[in-house]
PADOPA-459905 format. One line per 5 residues: number of its first residue (from 1); for each residue x, y, z of C-alpha. Coordinates in nm, 2 decimals, padded with zeros to 4 digits. Each point is the difference from the previous one (the first is absolute). Example, Ala and Ser with C-alpha at 12.3 -4.5 7.8 and 13.67 -1.06 7.14 Angstrom:
<sites>
1 = 01.23:-00.45:00.78 | 00.14:00.34:-00.07
</sites>
This chain:
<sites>
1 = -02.33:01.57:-01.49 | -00.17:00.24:-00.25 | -00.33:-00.04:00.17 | 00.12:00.14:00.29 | 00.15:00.31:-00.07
6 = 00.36:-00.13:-00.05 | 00.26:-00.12:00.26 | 00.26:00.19:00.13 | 00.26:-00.26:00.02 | -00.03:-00.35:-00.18
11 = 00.25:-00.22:00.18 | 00.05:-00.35:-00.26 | 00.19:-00.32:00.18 | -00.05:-00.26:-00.35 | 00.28:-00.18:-00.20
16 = -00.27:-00.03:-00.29 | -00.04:00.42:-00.03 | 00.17:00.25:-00.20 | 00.03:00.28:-00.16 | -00.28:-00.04:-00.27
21 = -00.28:-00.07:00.32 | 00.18:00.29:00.18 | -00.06:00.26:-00.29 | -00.38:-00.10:-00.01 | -00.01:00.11:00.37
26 = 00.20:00.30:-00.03 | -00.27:00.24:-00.07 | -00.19:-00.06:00.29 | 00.30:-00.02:00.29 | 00.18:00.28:00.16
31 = 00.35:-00.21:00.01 | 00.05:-00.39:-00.02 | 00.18:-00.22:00.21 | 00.18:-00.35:-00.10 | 00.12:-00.26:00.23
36 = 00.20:-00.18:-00.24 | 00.34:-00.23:00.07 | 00.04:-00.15:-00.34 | 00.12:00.23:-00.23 | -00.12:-00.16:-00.29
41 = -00.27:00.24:-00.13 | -00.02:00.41:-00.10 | -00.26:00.23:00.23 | -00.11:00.27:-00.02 | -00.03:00.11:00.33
46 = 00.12:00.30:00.24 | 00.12:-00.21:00.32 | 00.17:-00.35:-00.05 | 00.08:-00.20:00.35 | 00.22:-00.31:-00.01
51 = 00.09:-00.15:00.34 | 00.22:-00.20:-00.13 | 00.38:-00.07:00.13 | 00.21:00.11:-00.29 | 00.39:00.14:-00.02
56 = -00.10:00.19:-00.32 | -00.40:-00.01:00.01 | -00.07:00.36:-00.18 | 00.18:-00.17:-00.32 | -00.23:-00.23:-00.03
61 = -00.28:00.21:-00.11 | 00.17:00.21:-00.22 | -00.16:00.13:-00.35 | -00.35:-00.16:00.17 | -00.14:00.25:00.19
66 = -00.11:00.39:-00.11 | 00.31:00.23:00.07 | -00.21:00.17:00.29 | -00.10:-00.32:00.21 | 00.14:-00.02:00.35
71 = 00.17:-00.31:00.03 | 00.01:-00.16:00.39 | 00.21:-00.30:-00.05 | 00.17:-00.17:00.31 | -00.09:-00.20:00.33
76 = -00.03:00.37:00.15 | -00.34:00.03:-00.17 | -00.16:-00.30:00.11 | -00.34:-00.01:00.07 | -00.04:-00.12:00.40
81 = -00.27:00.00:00.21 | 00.09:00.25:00.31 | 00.00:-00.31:00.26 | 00.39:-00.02:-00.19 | 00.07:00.33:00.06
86 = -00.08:00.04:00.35 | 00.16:-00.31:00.08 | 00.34:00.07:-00.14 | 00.10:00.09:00.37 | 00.08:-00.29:00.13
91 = 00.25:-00.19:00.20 | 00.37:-00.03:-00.17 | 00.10:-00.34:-00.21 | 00.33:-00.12:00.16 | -00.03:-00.28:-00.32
96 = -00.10:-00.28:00.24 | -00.32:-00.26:-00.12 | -00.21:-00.08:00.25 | -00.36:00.04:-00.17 | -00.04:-00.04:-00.34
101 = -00.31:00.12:-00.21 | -00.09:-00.21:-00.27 | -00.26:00.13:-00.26 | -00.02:-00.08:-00.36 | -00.31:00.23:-00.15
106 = -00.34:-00.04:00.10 | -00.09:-00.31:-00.22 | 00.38:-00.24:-00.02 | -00.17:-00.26:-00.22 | 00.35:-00.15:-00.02
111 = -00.03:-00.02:00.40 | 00.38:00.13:00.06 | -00.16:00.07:00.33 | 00.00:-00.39:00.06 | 00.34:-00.03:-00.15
116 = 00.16:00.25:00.21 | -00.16:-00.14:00.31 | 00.18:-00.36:-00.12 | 00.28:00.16:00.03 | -00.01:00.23:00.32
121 = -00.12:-00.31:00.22 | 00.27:-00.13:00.10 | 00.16:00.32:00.11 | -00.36:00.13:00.21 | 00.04:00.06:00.36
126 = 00.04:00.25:00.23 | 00.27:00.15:-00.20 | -00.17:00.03:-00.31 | -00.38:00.05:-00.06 | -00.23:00.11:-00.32
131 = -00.27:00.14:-00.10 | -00.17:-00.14:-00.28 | -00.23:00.23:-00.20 | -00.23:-00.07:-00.28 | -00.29:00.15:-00.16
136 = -00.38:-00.12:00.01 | 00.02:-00.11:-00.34 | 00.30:-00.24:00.09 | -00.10:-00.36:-00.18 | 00.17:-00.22:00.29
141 = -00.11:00.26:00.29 | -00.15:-00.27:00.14 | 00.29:-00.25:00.01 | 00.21:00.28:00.15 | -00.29:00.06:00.27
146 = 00.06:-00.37:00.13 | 00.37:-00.01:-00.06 | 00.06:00.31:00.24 | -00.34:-00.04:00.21 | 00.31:-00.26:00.22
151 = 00.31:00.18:-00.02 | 00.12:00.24:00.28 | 00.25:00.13:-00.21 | -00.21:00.11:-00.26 | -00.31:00.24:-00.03
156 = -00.23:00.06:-00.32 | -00.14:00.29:-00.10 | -00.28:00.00:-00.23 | -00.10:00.31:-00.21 | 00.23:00.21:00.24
161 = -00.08:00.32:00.09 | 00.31:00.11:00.21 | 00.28:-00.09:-00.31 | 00.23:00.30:00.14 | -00.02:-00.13:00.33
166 = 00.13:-00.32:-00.15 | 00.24:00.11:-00.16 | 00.18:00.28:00.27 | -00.04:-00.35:00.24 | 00.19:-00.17:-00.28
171 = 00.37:-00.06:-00.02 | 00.00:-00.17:-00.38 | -00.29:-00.07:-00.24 | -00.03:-00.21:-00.28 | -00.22:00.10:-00.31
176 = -00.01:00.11:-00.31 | 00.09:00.35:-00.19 | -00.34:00.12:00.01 | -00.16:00.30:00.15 | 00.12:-00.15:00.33
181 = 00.34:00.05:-00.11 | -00.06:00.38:00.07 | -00.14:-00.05:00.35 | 00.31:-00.25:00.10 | 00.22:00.27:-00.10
186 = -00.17:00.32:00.19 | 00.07:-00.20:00.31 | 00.31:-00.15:-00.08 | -00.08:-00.36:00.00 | 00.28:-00.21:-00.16
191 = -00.19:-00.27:-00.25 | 00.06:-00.32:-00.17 | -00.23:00.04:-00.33 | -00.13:-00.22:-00.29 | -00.06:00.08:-00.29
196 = -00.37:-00.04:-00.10 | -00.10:00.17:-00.33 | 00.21:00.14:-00.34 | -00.08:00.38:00.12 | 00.22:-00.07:00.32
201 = 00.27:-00.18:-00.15 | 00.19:00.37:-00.07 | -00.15:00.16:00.30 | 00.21:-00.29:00.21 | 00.31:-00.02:-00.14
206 = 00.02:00.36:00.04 | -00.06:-00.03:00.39 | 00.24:-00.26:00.01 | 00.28:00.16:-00.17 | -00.07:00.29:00.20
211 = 00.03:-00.20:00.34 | -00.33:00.02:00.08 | -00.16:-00.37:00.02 | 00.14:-00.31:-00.06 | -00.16:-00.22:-00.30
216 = -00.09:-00.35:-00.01 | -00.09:00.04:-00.34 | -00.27:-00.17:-00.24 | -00.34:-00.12:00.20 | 00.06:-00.32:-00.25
221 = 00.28:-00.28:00.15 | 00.02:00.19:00.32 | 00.05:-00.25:00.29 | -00.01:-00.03:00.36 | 00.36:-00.04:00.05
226 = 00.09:00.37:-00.24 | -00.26:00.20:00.27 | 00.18:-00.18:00.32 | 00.34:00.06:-00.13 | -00.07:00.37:-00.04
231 = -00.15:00.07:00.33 | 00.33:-00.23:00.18 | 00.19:00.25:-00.23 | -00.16:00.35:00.16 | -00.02:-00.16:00.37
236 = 00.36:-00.06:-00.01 | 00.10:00.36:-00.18 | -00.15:00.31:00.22 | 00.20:00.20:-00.14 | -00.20:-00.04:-00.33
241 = -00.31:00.02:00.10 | 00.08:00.29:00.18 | 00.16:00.13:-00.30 | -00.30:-00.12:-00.23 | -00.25:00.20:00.26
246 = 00.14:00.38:-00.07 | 00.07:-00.09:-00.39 | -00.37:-00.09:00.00 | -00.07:00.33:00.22 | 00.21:00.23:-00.23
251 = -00.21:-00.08:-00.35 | -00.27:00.16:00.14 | 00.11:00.34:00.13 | -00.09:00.26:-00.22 | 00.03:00.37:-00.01
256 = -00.29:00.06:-00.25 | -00.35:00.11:00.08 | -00.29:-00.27:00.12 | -00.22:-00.09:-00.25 | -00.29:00.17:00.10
261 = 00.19:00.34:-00.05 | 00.06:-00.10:-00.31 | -00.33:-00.10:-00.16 | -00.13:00.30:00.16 | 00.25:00.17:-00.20
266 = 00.24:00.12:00.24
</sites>
């Protein structure tokens, strides 16, 4: 970064960085940016984003960040691509479930994918469809390419390209508490969710207890019968899903300047 005359803004997104490695690149950076949702380490940096769901979120990063660092903590701040934005005109949820999106990540090496489709079989037909969506990188891609190649209920999408699309077409999702969590909630998609790593295990029961998804829990021991029993649960309540839609809606409003105000130092 010193080579090239310096950097205006150094924007760091890495559980394994802190405040020493930040220091060393302090002489050479107008202001420094950290993508952080751990709170587990000090920084010295001058913008902190967290996009994280939590009821008291600036709290946690109290006495580890330098007094004059902007901290942008909450679902509000989340980094989207603009296809979510522009889409979040859509049509209105009346809570009914007619197509259900079902996408795990891009890779789902435990193949929940699969396991959901066990469990939505019996309840396809013209009444309820899905689209299935996994990444390139999937490890049983191919097995889900057969499985669905037959099904006129069902349609894969590989490496999609048109996820808001998908998701404004969508009545509920199933998931996990990723960075798709974010883009379910801009468009107010009610979602069943599992939890797939320790760094969402917070971030989930925080959704949950705000209303905002319903969890099936830990990937490990989840069965067949816990996905269709949640999904008989939401078709036969509207009024939740309908209520789980603008609870999902309402984390994300915010009043504060975009991002790119702010690192332009608004």
């Amino acid at each position: 970064i010193a080579g090239i005359g310096g950097a205006d803004t150094l924007i760091i997104d890495h559980y394994a960085i802190d405040e020493r490695w930040e220091r060393v690149l302090r002489p050479v950076v107008r202001q420094i940016c950290v993508i952080d949702d751990l709170a587990d380490r000090r920084h010295d940096c001058d913008v902190l984003l967290d996009q994280n769901y939590f009821p008291e979120f600036a709290e946690r990063y109290q006495g580890l960040l330098p007094a004059h660092c902007r901290l942008l903590c909450g679902p509000s701040h989340a980094l989207l691509r603009s296809e979510f934005l522009d889409a979040t005109v859509q049509r209105p949820r009346d809570g009914s479930i007619h197509r259900v999106l079902v996408f795990y990540g891009g890779a789902d090496p435990d193949n929940l994918t699969g396991l959901t489709l066990d469990a939505l079989q019996p309840r396809l037909g013209r009444d309820l469809q899905v689209d299935v969506v996994v990444g390139a990188i999937n490890p049983h891609v191919e097995v889900l390419r057969a499985r669905c190649a037959g099904q006129q209920w069902v349609r894969l999408h590989v490496q999609a390209s048109n996820m808001a699309q998908l998701m404004a077409s969508a009545d509920l999702a199933f998931g996990a508490c990723g960075t798709a969590t974010w883009e379910r909630c801009i468009l107010g998609l009610p979602a069943i969710v599992v939890v797939l790593a320790d760094n969402q295990r917070p971030s989930t029961q925080a959704l949950v207890d705000a209303g905002v998804v319903l969890s099936l829990g830990e990937v490990s021991g989840l069965t067949g019968d816990q996905i269709a029993g949640a999904i008989d649960h939401l078709i036969a309540d509207p009024e939740l899903c309908r209520e789980m839609s603008a609870k999902a809606r309402a984390i994300m409003h915010t009043d504060d300047a975009p991002i790119e105000e702010i690192l332009e130092g608004d």
